[in-house]
DRENTI-439669 format. One record per residue (C-alpha): residue number from 1; x, y, z. Coordinates in steps of 0.02 Angstrom, whole numbers, plus 50000, padded with zeros to 5 digits. Layout:
KOLDREN;NUM;X;Y;Z
...
END
This chain:
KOLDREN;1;54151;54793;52038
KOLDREN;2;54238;54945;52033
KOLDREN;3;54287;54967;52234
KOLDREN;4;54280;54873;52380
KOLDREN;5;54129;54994;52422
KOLDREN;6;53985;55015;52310
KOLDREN;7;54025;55180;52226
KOLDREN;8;53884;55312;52223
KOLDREN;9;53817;55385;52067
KOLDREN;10;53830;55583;52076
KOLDREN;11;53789;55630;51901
KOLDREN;12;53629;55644;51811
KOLDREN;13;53557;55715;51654
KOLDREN;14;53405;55764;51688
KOLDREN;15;53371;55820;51504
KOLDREN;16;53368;55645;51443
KOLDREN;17;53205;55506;51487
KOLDREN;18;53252;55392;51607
KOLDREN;19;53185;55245;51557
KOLDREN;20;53120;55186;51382
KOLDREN;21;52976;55025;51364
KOLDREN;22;52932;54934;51219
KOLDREN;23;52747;54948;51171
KOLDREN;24;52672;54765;51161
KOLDREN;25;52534;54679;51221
KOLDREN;26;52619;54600;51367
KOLDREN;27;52697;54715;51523
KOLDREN;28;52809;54858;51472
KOLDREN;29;53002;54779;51486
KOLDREN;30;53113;54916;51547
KOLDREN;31;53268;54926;51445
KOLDREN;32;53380;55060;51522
KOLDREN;33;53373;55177;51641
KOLDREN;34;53536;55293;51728
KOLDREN;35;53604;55260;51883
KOLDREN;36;53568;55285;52055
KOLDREN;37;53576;55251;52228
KOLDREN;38;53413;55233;52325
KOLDREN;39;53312;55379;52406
KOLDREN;40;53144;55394;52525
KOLDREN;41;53012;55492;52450
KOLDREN;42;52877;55523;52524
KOLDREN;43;52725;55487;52398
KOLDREN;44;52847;55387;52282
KOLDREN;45;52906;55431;52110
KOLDREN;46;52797;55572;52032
KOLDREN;47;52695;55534;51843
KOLDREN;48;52739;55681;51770
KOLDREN;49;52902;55748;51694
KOLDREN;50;52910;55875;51822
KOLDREN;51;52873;55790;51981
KOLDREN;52;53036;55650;51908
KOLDREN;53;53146;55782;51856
KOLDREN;54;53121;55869;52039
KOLDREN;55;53141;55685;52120
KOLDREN;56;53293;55673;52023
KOLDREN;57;53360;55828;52093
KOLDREN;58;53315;55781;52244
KOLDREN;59;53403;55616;52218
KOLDREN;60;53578;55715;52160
KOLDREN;61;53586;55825;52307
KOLDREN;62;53572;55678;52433
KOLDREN;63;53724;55582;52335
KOLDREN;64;53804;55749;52328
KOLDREN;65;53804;55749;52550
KOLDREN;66;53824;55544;52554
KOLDREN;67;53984;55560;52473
KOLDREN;68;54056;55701;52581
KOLDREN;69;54003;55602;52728
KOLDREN;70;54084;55447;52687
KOLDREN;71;54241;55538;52634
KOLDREN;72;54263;55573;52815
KOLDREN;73;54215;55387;52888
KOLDREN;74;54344;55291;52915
KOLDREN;75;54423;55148;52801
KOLDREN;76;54409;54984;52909
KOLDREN;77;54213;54974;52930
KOLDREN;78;54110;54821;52923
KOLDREN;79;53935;54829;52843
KOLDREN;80;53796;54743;52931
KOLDREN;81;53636;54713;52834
KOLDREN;82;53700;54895;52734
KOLDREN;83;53729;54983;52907
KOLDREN;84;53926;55030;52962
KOLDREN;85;53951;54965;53132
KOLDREN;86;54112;54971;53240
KOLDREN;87;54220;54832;53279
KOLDREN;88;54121;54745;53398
KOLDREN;89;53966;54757;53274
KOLDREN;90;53855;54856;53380
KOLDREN;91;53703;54879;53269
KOLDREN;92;53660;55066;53392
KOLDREN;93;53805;55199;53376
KOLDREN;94;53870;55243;53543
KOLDREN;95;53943;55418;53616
KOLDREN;96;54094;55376;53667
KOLDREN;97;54106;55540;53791
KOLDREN;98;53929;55503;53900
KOLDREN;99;53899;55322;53843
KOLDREN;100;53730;55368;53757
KOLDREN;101;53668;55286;53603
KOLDREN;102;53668;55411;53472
KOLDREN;103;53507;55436;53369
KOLDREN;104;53536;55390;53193
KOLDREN;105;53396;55505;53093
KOLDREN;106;53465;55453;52922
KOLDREN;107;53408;55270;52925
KOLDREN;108;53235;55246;52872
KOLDREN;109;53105;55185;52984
KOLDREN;110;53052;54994;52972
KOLDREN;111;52872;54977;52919
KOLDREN;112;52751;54831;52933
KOLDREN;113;52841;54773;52784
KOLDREN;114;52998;54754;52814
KOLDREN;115;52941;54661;52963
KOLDREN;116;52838;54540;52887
KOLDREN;117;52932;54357;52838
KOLDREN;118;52949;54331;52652
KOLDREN;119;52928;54232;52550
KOLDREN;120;52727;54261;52598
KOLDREN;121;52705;54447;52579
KOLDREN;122;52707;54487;52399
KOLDREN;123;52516;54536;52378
KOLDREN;124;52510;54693;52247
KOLDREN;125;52724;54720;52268
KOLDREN;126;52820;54759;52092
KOLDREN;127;52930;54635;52081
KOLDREN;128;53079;54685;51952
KOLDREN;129;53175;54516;51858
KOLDREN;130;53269;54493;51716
KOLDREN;131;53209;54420;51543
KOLDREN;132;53021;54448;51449
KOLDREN;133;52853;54354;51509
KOLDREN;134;52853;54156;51523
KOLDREN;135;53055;54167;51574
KOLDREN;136;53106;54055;51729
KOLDREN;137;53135;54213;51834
KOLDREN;138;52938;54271;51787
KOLDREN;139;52892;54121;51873
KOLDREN;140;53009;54125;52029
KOLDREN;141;52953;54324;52062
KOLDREN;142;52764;54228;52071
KOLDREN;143;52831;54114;52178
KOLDREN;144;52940;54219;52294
KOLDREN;145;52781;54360;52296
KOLDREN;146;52601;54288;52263
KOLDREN;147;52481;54409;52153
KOLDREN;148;52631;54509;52127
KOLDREN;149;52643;54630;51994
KOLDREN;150;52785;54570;51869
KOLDREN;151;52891;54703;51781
KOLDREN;152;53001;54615;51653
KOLDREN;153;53189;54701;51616
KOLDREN;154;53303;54680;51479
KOLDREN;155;53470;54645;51595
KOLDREN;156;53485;54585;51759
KOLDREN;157;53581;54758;51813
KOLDREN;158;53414;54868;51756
KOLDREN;159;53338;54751;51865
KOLDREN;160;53437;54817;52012
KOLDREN;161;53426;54978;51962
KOLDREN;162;53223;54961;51947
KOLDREN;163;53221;54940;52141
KOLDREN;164;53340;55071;52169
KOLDREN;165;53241;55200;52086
KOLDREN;166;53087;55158;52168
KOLDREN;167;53013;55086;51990
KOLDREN;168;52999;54911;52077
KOLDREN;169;52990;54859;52256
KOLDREN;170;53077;54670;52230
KOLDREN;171;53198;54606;52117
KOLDREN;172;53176;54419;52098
KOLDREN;173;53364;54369;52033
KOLDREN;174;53461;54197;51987
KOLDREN;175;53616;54174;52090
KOLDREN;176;53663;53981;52061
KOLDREN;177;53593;53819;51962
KOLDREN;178;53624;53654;52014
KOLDREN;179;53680;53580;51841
KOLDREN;180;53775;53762;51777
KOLDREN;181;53831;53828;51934
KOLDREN;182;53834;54011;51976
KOLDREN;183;53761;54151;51897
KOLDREN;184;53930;54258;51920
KOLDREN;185;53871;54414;51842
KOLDREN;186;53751;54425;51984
KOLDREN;187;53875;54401;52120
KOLDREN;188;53990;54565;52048
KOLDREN;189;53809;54644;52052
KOLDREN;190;53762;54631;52225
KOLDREN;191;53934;54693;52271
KOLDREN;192;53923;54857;52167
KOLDREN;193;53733;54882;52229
KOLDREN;194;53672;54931;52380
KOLDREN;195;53512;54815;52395
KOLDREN;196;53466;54682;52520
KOLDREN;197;53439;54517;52515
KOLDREN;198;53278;54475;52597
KOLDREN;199;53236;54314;52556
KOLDREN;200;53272;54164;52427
KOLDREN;201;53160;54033;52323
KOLDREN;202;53231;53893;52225
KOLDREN;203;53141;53819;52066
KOLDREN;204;53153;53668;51981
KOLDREN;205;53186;53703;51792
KOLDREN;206;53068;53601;51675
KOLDREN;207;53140;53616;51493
KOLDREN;208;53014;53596;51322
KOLDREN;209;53071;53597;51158
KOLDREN;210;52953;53738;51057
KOLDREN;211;52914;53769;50882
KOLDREN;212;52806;53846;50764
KOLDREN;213;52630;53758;50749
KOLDREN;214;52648;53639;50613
KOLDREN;215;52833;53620;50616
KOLDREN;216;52916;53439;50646
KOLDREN;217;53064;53410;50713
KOLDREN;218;53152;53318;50546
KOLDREN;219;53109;53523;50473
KOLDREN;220;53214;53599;50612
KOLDREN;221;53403;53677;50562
KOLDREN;222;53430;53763;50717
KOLDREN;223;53405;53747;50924
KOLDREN;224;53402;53934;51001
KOLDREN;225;53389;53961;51178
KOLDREN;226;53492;54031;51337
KOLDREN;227;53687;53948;51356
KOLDREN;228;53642;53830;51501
KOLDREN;229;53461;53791;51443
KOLDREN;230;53568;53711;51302
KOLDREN;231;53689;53639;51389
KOLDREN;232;53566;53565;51522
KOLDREN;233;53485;53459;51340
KOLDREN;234;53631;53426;51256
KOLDREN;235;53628;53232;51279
KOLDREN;236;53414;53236;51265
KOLDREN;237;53444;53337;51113
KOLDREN;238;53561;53197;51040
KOLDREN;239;53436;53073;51089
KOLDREN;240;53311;53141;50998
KOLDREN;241;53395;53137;50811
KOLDREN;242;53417;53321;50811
KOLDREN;243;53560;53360;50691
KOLDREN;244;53532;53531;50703
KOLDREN;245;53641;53702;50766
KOLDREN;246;53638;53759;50935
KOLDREN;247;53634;53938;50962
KOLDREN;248;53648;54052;51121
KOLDREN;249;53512;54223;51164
KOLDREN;250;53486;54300;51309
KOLDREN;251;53353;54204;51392
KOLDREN;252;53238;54063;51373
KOLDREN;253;53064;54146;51357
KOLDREN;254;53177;54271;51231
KOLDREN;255;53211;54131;51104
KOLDREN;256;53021;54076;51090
KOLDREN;257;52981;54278;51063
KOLDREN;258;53110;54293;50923
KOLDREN;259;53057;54151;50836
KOLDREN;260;52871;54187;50869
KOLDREN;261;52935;54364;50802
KOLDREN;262;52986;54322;50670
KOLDREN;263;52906;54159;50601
KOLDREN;264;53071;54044;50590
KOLDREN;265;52989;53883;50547
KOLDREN;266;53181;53813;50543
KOLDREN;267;53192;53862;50734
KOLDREN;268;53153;53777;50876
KOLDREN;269;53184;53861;51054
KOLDREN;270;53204;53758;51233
KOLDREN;271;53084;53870;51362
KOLDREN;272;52967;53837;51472
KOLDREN;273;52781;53772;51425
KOLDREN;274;52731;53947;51468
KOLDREN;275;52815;54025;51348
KOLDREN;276;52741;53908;51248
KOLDREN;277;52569;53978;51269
KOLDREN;278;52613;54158;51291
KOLDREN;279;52699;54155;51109
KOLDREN;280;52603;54032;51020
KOLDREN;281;52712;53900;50999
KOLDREN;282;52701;53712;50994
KOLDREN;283;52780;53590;51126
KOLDREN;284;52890;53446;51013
KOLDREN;285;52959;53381;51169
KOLDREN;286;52923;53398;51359
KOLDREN;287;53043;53378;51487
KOLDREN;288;53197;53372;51366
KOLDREN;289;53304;53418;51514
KOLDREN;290;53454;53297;51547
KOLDREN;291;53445;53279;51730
KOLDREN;292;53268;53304;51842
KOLDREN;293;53364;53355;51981
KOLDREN;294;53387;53544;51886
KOLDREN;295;53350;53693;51999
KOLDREN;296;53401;53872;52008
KOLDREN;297;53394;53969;52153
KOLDREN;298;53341;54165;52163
KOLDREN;299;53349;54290;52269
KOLDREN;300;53236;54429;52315
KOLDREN;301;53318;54595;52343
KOLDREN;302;53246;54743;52414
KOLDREN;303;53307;54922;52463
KOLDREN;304;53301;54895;52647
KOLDREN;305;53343;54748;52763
KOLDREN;306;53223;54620;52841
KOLDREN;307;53253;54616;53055
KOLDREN;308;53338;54435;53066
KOLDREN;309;53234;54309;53183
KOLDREN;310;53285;54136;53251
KOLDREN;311;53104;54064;53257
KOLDREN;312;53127;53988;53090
KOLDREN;313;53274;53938;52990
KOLDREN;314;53367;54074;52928
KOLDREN;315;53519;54096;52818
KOLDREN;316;53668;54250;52808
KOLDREN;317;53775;54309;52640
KOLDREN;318;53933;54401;52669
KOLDREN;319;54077;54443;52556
KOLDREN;320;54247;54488;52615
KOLDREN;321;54409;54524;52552
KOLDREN;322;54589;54545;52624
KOLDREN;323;54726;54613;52555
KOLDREN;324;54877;54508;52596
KOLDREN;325;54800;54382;52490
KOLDREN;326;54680;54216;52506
KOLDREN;327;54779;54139;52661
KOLDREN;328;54636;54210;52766
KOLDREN;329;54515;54102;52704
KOLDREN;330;54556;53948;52804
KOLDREN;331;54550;54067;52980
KOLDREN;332;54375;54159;52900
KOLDREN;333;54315;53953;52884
KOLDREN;334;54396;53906;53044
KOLDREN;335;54268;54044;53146
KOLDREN;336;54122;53957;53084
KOLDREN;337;54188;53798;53095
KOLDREN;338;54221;53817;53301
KOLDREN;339;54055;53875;53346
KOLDREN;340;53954;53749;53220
KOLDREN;341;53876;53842;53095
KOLDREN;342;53866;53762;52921
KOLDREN;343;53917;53827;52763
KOLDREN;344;53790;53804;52630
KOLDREN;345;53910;53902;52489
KOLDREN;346;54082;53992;52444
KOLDREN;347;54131;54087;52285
KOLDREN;348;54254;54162;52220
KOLDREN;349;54270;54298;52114
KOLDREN;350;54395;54416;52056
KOLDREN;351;54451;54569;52134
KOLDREN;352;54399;54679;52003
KOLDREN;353;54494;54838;52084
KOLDREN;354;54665;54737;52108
KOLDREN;355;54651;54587;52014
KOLDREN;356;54836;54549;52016
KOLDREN;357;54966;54540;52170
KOLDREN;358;55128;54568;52160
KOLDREN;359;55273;54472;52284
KOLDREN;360;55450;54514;52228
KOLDREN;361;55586;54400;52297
KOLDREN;362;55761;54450;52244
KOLDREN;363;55812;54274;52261
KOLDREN;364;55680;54197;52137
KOLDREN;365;55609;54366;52049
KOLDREN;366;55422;54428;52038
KOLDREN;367;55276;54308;52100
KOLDREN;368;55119;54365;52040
KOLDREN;369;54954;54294;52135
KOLDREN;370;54772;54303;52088
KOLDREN;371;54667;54423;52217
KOLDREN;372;54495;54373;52266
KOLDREN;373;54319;54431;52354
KOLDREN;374;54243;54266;52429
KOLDREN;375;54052;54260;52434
KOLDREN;376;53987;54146;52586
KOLDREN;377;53806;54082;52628
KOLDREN;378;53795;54000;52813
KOLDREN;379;53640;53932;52898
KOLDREN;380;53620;54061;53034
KOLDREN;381;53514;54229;53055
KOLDREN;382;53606;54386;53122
KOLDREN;383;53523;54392;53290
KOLDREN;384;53599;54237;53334
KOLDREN;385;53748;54270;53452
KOLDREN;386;53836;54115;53357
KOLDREN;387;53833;54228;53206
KOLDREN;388;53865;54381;53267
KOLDREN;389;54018;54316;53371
KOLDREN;390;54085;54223;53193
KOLDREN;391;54085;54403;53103
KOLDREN;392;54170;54496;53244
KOLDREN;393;54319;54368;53216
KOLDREN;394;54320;54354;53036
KOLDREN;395;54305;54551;53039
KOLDREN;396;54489;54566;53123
KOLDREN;397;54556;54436;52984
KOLDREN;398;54494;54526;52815
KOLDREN;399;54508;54708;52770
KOLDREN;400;54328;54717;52683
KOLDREN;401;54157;54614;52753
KOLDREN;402;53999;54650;52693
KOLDREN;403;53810;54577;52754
KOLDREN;404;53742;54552;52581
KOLDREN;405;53578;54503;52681
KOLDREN;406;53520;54410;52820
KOLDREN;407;53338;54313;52785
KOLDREN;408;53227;54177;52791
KOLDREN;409;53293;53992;52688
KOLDREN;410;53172;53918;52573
KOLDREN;411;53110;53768;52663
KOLDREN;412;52957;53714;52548
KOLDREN;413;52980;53521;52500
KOLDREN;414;53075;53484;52355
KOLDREN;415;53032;53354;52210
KOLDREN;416;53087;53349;52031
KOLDREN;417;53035;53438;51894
KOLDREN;418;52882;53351;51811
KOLDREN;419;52809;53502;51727
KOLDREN;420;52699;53667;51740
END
């Protein structure tokens, strides 16, 4: 994260093509693009080079005004659901001289889909996540969006930028496992982005160890597959009489394409058992995961917020930062705490712009402390009052507090992993 607030991107070259796929028999995966914030066209992103390199100019004048705006906004300003409110979080600007809500023609208009609950309107969306077909996240974008049309990106920040530019219309995105913990590189990604979460999907992770047809396991040298896919088998891996090297790639579906790819008959690579069929590959062993409870929770972003309800269960993200330091956090607890809403996570992560405090004492010299943004998930959807009473208070304790997203909890009944 470069600032407390995401930065905009001003600069653009439109000389240069702005994405480049891979031709292959499965789904183009995009593997770069430039940078942007979001903007509203009208009939989407034009086909031909002329109709993107006008969109694109289109796209650098509105940075071009956002940032001269926002120079002039002032520096304490909360962020609800990617809207600046006032201190007392009204979500309608008011004029202050006749007491009139002001009309706010910037903000786009709501349609019938932003309105609808996820996680059941996906028919026909392009749902953006990171990784090649028969990858984890593949399968949690068909969860999270039904029929949905899967666009498969090289790094999970393409994947942001995908929905930003209008390529996609969903990013599908892991945030936390229950064996490895959080996906960190995620968390500095929703803070330097400007997308919405609008709903979350947990899936349970079912492990297979794959190999070339014909291979046995006594042939294999080498295990290949993403860092906490391995970890997550080390002691199954043991079990089985492997003596063999464990290496880290990028993703799980990844290692099954490579070897696939490149016909390792040495190689073996822990994926799923659809990335067993998609590449060929035999399954030696199913369900080589150490622990059945194993499940990894995504969540959908999109470019503009859901309306928060309270006829179904609904949870809130924020991130704040202050900067006297972390001795806010217990009074930022404290105002959920008092009016009962649960915490279902915290995080920490560094303070990327200030990572390092300075207290000089001349008694005992230079203290230097450790600055932090704290990520926190509570059980409770914006238009409750409870809510928006906690974020008032915790708004006059930190210095920065941003609504990452408010939207609906995944409630569908959990039981563990047993397979595709």
């Amino acid at each position: 994260m470069q600032s407390l607030t995401p930065p905009s991107s001003s600069s653009y070259n439109l000389n240069k093509p702005v994405i480049r796929t891979r031709n292959r028999q499965q789904p183009s995966r995009i593997l770069c693009m430039y940078r942007s914030d979001s903007v509203h066209f009208s009939n989407g992103i034009g086909l031909s080079r002329a109709d993107w390199q006008s969109s694109c100019a289109i796209l650098s004048s509105k940075v071009v005004s956002q940032e001269q705006s926002s120079d002039k906004s002032a520096d304490h300003v909360a962020a609800v659901n990617g809207h600046k409110t006032s201190i007392d979080l009204n979500l309608v600007p008011i004029d202050q001289a006749n007491n009139k809500p002001q009309p706010t023609p910037s903000q786009k208009p709501l349609t019938i889909t932003d309105l609808s609950p996820a996680p059941m309107h996906g028919s026909q969306l392009r749902v953006a996540y990171q990784g090649v077909p028969g990858a984890y996240s593949e399968a949690a974008a068909g969860k999270a969006y039904p029929n949905c049309e899967a666009i498969p990106c090289d790094q999970f920040e393409v994947a942001f930028q995908a929905v930003e530019l209008w390529i996609a219309d969903r990013a599908v995105l892991p945030v936390e496992n229950s064996l490895g913990g959080s996906i960190h590189r995620n968390y500095d990604l929703l803070l330097r982005h400007r997308l919405h979460i609008v709903g979350e999907v947990q899936l349970p992770v079912h492990h297979c160890l794959l190999a070339l047809p014909g291979v046995r396991k006594e042939y294999l040298s080498r295990v290949i597959s993403h860092p906490q896919a391995l970890a997550q088998c080390e002691l199954t891996l043991t079990k089985l009489g492997l003596n063999v090297a464990r290496e880290a790639v990028d993703d799980t579906a990844g290692a099954a394409e490579y070897i696939a790819a490149n016909n390792l008959r040495d190689t073996a690579a822990i994926a799923s058992a659809r990335a067993a069929e998609l590449y060929g590959m035999q399954i030696l062993a199913d369900g080589i995961q150490d622990d059945s409870s194993n499940v990894t929770r995504f969540v959908m972003l999109a470019r503009e917020p859901i309306i928060p309800r309270t006829d179904r269960p609904f949870k809130t993200s924020i991130v704040f930062a202050h900067d006297k330091g972390t001795s806010v956090l217990f009074k930022v607890l404290s105002a959920f705490a008092f009016r009962n809403i649960s915490l279902t996570k915290i995080e920490s992560r560094p303070h990327r712009n200030r990572p390092i405090r300075l207290v000089d004492d001349a008694n005992v010299g230079t203290a230097k402390h450790f600055e932090y943004m704290f990520y926190v998930d509570f059980e409770a959807s914006m238009a409750d009052v409870r809510a928006q009473n906690a974020l008032a208070e915790v708004q006059e304790f930190t210095s920065f507090l941003r609504v990452l997203g408010s939207y609906p909890m995944d409630m569908t009944p959990w039981c563990p992993s047993r397979g595709d």
